[in-house]
Each structure stands twice: as C-alpha cells, then as structure tokens.
C-alpha positions as CSV (number, residue, x, y, z in Angstrom):
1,X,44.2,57.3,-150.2
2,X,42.8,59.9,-147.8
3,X,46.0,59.3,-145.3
4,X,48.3,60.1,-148.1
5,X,46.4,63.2,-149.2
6,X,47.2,63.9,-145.6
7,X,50.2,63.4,-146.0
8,X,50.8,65.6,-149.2
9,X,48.3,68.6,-148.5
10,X,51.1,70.9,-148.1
11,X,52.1,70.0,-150.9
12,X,48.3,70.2,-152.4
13,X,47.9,73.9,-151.1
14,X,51.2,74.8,-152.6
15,X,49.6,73.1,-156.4
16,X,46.3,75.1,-155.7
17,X,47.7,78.1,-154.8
18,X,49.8,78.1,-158.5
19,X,46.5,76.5,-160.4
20,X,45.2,80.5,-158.5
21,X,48.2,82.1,-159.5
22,X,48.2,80.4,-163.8
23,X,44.4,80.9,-163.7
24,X,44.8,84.5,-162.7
25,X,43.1,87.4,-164.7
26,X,43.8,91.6,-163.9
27,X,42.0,92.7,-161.2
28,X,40.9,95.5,-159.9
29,X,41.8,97.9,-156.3
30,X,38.7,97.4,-154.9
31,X,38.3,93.1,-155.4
32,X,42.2,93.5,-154.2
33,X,40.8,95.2,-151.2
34,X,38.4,92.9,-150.7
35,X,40.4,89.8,-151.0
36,X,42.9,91.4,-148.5
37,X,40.3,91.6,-145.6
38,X,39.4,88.0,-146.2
39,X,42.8,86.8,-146.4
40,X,43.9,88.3,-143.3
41,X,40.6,87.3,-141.5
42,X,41.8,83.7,-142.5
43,X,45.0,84.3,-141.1
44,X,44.0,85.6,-137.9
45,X,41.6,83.2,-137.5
46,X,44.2,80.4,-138.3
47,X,46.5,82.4,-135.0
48,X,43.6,82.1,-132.9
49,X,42.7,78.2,-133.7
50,X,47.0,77.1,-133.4
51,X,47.0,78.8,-129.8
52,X,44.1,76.4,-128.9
53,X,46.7,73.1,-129.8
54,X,49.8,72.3,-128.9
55,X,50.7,70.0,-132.4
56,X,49.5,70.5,-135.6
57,X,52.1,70.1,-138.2
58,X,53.5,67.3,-139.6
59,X,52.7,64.4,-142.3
60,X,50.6,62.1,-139.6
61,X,47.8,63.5,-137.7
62,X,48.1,63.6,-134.3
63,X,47.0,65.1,-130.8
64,X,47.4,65.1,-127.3
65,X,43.9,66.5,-126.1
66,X,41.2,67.1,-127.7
67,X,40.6,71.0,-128.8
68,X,37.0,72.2,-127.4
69,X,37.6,76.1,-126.8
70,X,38.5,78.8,-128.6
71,X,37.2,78.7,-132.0
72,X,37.1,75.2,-131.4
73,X,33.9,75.7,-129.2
74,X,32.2,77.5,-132.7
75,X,33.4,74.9,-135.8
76,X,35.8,71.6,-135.7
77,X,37.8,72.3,-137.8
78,X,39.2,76.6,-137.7
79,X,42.4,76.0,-139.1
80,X,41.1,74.6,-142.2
81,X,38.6,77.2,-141.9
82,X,40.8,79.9,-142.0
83,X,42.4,78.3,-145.1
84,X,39.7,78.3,-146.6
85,X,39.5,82.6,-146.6
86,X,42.7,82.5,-147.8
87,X,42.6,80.7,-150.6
88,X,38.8,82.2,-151.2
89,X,41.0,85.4,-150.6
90,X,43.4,84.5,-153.5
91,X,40.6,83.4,-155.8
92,X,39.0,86.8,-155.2
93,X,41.9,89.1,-156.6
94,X,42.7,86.3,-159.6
95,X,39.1,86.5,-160.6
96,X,36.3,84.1,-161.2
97,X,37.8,80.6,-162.5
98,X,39.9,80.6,-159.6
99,X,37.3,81.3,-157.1
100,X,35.5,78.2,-158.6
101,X,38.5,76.1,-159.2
102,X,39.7,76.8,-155.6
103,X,36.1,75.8,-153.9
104,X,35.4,73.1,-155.5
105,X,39.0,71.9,-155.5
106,X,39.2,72.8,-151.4
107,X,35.9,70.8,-150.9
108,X,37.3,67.4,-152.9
109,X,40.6,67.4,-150.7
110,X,39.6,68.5,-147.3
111,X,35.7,67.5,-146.9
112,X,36.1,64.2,-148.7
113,X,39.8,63.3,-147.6
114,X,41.8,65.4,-145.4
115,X,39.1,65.6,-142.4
116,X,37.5,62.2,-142.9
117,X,41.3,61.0,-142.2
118,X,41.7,63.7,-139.4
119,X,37.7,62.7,-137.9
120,X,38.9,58.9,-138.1
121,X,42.5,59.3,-136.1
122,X,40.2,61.6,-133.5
123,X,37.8,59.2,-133.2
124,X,39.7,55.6,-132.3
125,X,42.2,58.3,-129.8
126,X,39.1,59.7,-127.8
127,X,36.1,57.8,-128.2
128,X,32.7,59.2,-126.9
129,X,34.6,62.6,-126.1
130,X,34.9,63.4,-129.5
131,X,31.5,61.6,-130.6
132,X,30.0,64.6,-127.7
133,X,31.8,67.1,-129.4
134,X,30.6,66.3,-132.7
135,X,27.2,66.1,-131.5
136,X,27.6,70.1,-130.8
137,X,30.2,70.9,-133.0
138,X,29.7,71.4,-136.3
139,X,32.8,71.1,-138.9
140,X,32.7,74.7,-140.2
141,X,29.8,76.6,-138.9
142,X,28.7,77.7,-135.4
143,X,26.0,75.7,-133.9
144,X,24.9,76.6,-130.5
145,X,27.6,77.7,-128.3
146,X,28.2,78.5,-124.6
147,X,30.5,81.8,-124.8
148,X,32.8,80.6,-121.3
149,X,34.0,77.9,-124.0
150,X,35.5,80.8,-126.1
151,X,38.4,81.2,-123.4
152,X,40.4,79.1,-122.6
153,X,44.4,77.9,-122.9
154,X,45.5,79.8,-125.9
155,X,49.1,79.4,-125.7
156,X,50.9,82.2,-127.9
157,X,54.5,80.8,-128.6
158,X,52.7,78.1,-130.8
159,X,52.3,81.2,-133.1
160,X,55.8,81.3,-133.3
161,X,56.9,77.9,-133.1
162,X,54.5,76.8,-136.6
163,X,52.1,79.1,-137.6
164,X,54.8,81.6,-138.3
165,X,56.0,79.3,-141.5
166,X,51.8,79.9,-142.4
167,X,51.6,83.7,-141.8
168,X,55.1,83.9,-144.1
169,X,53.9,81.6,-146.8
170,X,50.7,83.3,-147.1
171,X,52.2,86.7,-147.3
172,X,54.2,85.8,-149.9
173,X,51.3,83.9,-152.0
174,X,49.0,87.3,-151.5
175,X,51.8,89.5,-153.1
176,X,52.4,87.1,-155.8
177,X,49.1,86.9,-156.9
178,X,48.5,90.5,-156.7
179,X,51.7,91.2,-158.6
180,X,50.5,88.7,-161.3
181,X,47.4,90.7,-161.7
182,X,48.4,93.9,-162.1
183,X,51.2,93.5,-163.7
C-alpha cells in the first residue's frame, strides 16, 4: 500500500490541493498575505533541499547518495517539508476546514505512508549510514546541528531540470485558490 501511495502522491497532492480549493471560504488581504509568505518560504525551501540531490522525481524512490547537507543536515525530509507550507499556505487563504483537512490529510499520506516507504528503500540501499543519520536527524525539525553541514554540493540546474514543474504548479494553485476566494 504505502509503495503505491508513492507511487500516486502526485496525483494525491493534485486531489488535496482541489479538496483546498472546493472547501474554500472568502478570505481576507491580510490571511492572503500571510499564506503568501508561507507558501513561498515552502517553495524556497523546496529549491534549497532539490539542489542537495541529484534525483527526486519519479513513481519509484530512488537515490544515488545519501543527502546529509544543506537542509538535509537540519530535518530528513525538506522537500516534504516545504510541501507542507505550501499546502499549510493554501489552507490559510481558503480558511479553516482546509487548514484541518490539509494537516491531517498531509500527516495520513506522508508520515504513515509516503516516508515509511521512502525510510525503508533508504535503509536496505545504505545501511548503518542512514541508521547514523537518523540517529541525528530528525524527519522535520532541527535537532542539533554542526553549521559546516549547511554547505555543501548544491547543484543549481536541478532547479531547472525538476523543481521548475513544482515552482509552476504551485504558482498556478496559489492564484487559483486566491481567485476562488475573492471572487
């Protein structure tokens, strides 16, 4: 079960984002304002993590090195992180009901299936490396830290090469959602 949910949580992201959207209430400028700076925290944040690995996207989960710098060095898991703000983002301009439907929706897929599946594949590929790093590394808040591990190999055409399709996508949903609020 959790590998398919893998599988399909583009898909899943694209079915919560419209159960934000049909859930969504008018709004107001300043929860609009609000949302925006947490939405494009999440998408920097996102940029930042995808510089720190060279594959990411795809329907199987996959990795040539383990990811230990960057924002890696502060959570396991900053990509998911950073979708986390946008969607929190979204539920913030659509109002209430979405902000609960989209946490407690986002914790069901990804802490009890998408990352299990993700932890598991990293796991049997790297052994006691990744046992370490869990040891340190906590899946979505900083533990301690050592701030050299903050640098590291950030490679920026990987911006362009997949998290472009992200940065479009959540443009597009932020606009949408605003529009169906004020409108």
């Amino acid at each position: 079960m959790r590998e398919w949910i893998f599988k399909m949580r583009g898909g899943l992201w694209t079915l919560l984002f419209l159960v934000i959207l049909f859930t969504a209430r008018a709004t107001t400028p300043t929860r609009v304002s609000i949302a925006l700076v947490i939405i494009l925290a999440g998408q920097l944040w996102r940029c930042w993590a995808a510089g720190f690995i060279g594959l990411y996207r795809g329907e199987n989960v996959k990795a040539q090195k383990l990811a230990t710098r960057g924002p890696y060095a502060l959570m396991r898991n900053p990509l998911y992180f950073g979708n986390f703000l946008i969607g929190f983002g979204w539920g913030v301009i659509a109002g209430l009901h979405a902000v609960v439907i989209f946490i407690v929706s986002f914790y069901l897929l990804y802490d009890l299936a998408i990352i299990p599946h993700e932890e598991d594949f990293l796991r049997s590929k790297f052994g006691l490396e990744y046992e370490s790093y869990c040891a340190r590394v906590k899946r979505f808040h900083p533990a301690s830290f050592d701030a050299r591990d903050l640098k590291g190999d950030f490679d920026a055409k990987i911006l362009l090469r997949s998290e472009i399709h992200t940065m479009i996508s959540t443009t597009v949903g932020t606009v949408i959602i605003i529009l169906a609020c004020v409108l």
